[in-house]
C-alpha atoms as one frame of an Amber mdcrd trajectory, in Angstrom:
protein
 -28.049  28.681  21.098 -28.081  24.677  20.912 -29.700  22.260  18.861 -32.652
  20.916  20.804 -32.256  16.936  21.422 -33.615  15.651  18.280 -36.293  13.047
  18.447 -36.750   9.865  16.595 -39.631   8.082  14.332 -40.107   5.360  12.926
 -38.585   4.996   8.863 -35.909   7.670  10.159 -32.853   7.900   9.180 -29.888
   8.979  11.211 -26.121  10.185   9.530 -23.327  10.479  11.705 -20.419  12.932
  10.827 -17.747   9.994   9.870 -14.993  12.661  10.833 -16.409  14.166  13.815
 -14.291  13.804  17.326 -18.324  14.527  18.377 -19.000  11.093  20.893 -22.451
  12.818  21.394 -25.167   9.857  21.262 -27.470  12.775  19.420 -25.344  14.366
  17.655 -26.625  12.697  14.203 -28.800  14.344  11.770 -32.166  12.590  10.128
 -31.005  12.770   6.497 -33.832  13.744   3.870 -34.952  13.200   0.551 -32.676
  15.300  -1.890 -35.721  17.174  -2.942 -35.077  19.034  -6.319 -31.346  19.386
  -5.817 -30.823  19.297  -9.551 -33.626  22.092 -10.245 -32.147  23.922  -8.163
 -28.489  23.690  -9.701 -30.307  24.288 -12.983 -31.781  27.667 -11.820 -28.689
  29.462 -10.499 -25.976  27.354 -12.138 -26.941  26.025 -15.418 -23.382  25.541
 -16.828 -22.724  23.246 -14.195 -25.172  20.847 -15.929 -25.351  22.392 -19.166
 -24.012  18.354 -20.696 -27.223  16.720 -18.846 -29.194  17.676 -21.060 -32.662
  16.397 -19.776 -31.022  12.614 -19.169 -31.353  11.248 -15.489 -28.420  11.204
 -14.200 -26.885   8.389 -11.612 -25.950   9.824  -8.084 -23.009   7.795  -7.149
 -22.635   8.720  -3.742 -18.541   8.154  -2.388 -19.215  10.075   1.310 -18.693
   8.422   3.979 -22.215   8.892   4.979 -25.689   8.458   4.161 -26.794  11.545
   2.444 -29.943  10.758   1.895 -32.050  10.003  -1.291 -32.324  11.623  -4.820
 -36.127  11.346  -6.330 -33.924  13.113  -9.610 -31.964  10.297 -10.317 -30.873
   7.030  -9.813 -28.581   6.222  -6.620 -25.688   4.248  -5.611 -23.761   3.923
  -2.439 -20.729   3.171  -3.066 -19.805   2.839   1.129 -16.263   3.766  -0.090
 -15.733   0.120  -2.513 -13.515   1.762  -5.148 -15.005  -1.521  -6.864 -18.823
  -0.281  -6.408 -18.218   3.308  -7.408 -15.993   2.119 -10.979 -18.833  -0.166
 -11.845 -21.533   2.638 -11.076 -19.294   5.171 -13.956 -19.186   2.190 -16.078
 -22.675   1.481 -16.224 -23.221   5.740 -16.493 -20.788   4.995 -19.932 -22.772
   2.083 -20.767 -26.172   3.488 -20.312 -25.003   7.275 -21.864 -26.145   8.991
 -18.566 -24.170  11.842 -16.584 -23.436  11.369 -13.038 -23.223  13.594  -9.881
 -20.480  11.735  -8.212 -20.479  13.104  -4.443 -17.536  12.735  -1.848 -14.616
  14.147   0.176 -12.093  14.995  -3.225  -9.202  13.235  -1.836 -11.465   9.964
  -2.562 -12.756  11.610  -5.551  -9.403  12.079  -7.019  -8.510   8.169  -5.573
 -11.480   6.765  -7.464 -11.075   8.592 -10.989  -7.306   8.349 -10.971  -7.652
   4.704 -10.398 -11.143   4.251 -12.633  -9.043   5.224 -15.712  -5.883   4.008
 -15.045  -7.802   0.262 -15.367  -9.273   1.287 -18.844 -12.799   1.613 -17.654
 -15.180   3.787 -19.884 -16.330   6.939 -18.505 -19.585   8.953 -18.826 -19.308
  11.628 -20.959 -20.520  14.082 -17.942 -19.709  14.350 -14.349 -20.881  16.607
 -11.724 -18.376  16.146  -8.852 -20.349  17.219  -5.583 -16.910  17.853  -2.807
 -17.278  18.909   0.740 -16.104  17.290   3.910 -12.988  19.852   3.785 -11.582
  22.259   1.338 -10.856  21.617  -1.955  -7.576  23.158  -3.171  -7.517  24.699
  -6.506  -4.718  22.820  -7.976  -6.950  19.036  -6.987  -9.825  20.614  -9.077
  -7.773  21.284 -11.949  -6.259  18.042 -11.547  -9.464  15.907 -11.424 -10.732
  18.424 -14.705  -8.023  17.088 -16.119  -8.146  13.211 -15.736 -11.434  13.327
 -16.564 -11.058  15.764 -19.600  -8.056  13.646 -21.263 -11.168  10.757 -21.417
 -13.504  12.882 -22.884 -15.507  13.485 -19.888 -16.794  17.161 -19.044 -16.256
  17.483 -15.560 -18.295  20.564 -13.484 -17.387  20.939  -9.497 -20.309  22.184
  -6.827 -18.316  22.410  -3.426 -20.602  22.330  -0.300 -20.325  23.271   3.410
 -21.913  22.027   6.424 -21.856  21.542   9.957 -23.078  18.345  11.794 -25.520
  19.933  14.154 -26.644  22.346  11.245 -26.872  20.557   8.177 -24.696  19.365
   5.766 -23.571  21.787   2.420 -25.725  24.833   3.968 -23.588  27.162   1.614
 -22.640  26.342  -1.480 -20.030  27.279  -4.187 -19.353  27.110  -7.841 -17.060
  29.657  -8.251 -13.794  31.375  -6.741 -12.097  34.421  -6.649  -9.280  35.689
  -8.602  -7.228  34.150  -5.674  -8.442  31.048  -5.963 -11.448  31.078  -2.901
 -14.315  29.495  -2.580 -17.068  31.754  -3.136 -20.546  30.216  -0.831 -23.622
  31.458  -1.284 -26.322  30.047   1.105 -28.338  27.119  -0.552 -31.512  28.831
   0.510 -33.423  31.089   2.214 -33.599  28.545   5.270 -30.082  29.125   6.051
 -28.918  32.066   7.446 -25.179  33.691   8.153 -24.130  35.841  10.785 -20.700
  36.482  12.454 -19.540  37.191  15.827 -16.333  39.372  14.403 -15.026  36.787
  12.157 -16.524  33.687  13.850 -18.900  31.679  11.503 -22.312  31.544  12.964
 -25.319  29.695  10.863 -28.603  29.034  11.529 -31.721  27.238   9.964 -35.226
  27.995  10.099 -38.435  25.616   9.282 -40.780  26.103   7.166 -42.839  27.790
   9.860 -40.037  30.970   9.835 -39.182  28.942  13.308 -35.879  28.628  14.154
 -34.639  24.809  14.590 -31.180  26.166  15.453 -29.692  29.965  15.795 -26.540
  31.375  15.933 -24.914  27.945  15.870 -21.068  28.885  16.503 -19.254  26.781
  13.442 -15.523  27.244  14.408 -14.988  28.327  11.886 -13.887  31.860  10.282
 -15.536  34.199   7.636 -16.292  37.511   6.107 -18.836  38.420   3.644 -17.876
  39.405   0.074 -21.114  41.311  -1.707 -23.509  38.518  -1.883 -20.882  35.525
  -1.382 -18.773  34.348   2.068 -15.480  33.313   2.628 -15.037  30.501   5.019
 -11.252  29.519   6.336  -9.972  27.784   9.273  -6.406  27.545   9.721  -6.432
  24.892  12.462  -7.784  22.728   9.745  -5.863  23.912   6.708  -2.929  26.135
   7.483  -1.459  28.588   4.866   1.448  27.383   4.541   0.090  23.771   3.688
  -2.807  25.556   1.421   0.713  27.360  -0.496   2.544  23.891  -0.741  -1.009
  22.240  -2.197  -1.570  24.924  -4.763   1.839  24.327  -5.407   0.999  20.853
  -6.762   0.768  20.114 -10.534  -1.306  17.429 -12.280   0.949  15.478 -11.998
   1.744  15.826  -8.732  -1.880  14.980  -7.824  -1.716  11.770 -10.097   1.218
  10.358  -8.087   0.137  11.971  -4.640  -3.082  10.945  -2.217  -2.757  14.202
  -0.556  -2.740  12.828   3.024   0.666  14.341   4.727   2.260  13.182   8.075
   4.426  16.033  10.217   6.920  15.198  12.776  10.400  15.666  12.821   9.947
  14.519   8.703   7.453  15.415   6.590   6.349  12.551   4.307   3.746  12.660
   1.300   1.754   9.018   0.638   1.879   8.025  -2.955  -0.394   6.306  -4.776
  -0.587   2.425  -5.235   2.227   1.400  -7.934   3.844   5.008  -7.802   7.713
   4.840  -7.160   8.786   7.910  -5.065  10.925  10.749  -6.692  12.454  12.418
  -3.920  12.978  11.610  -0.262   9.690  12.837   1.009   7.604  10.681  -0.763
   6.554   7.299   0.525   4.773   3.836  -1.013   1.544   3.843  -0.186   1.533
   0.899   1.813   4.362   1.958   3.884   3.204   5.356   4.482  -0.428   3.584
   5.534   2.086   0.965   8.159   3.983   3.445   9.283   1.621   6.425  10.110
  -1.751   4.866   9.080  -4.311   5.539   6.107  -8.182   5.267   5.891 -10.354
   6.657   3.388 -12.983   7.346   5.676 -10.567  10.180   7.433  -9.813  13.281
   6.549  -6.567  14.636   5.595  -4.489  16.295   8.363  -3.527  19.696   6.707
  -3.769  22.006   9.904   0.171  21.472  10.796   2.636  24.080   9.968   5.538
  23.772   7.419   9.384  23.367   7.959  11.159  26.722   7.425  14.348  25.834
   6.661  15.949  26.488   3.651  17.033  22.754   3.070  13.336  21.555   3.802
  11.893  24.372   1.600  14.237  22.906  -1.668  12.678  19.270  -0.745   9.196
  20.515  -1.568   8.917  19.884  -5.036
């Protein structure tokens, strides 16, 4: 079953998937309030904002996207200025308040990588809300860690949507012992079905209507007791997932993550890193020669060389 063709009112307002190869006039979705996001986090995942305390927090928002509002909180669009977003953690250090800093983590890890490398103060809490694509264990230990060594306590709530759904529909603050993503559904609104391993979601109203069923994701998954597994390997193969986990700290401090295949494989540094092996490239000339924009995301769906000589070069 399809969405129906959505209609529009007056004080709407319409979010377009940034990413999406979707040239579909209606395929937007009318972004809400953010309701009682943070109530809810409280009430199943209280660690996650155990440093809040009862402060407001500041909802910098890094996606490249509206997302809507936040009655919780204060909000600021950042409309992917690195500028905007620094300022926005320096006035959360400033003013003592936590943030929820949402994004794709590739930007994430851009911003805070960059925000202390300049000096600037950070908050002493951080909620980083990822989605957008998966978040490889190794980049979440790495942005722990930046923000850790400046005193910040960094928490991580990864979300998944779909365009014609809704965006982060599941929801995970946890993984497994191998390092996956563990979703539970955000609410009793969404529900999860599969078609042998295909992904199917759909959302009721408040009615107990259905707005959209069986919406076919493209993507793959299995229940696990009460959690889901979601995977796609046309988006992020194994063997790239291996070479990411792969990654130290400090790999992630010197590397974007954003990889270009062809007959050479090629890893973009970050601004004023010097590459340590053939494979790595200046930013700059990895953005002139196969092109770089923060509002795309990563291409990680390629498979790996297999040679032996290629497989030493992956360090």
């Amino acid at each position: 079953m399809t969405r129906p063709k959505p209609t529009i009112a007056p004080g709407d307002v319409l979010s377009y998937s940034s990413g999406s190869t979707n040239r579909d006039p209606h395929g937007f979705r009318i972004t809400q309030k953010g309701g009682n996001l943070l109530g809810l986090i409280k009430m199943r995942w209280p660690a996650l904002v155990e440093t809040f305390r009862d402060r407001m927090p500041i909802v910098i928002n890094t996606y490249p996207a509206h997302i809507g509002s936040f009655d919780f909180g204060v909000t600021v669009d950042s409309y992917l200025s690195y500028t905007t977003a620094s300022r926005a953690l320096h006035l959360a250090s400033v003013e003592k308040l936590p943030v929820m800093l949402l994004g794709q983590s590739l930007y994430l890890a851009h911003l805070l990588f960059q925000h202390t490398r300049d000096g600037h103060p950070m908050p002493d809490s951080i909620l980083c809300g990822v989605g957008g694509y998966t978040t490889p264990r190794s980049l979440e230990n790495a942005l722990r860690d930046v923000c850790e060594r400046h005193g910040t306590k960094m928490t991580m709530l990864h979300g998944y949507g779909v365009a014609e759904v809704d965006a982060a529909v599941l929801l995970a603050a946890s993984r497994s012992e191998k390092g996956e993503l563990l979703y539970e559904r955000r609410s009793p609104d969404v529900e999860v079905t599969f078609d042998g391993t295909k992904l199917l979601l759909s959302l009721k109203a408040p009615t107990g209507a259905y707005i959209i069923e069986r919406f076919p994701t493209g993507d793959l998954g299995k229940a696990v007791g009460e959690n889901y597994l979601v995977w796609n390997p046309e988006r992020l193969n194994p063997q790239v997932e291996m070479l990411l986990e792969g990654w130290s700290v400090e790999d992630w401090q010197r590397r974007t993550g954003y990889i270009h295949y062809g007959q050479q494989l090629r890893f973009q540094l970050r601004k004023g890193v010097e590459a340590k092996s053939p494979i790595e490239m200046e930013f700059y000339e990895y953005a002139r020669q196969y092109g770089h924009d923060w509002l795309f995301k990563p291409e990680w769906s390629a498979r790996m060389p297999t040679s032996k000589s290629m497989r030493r070069t992956l360090i």
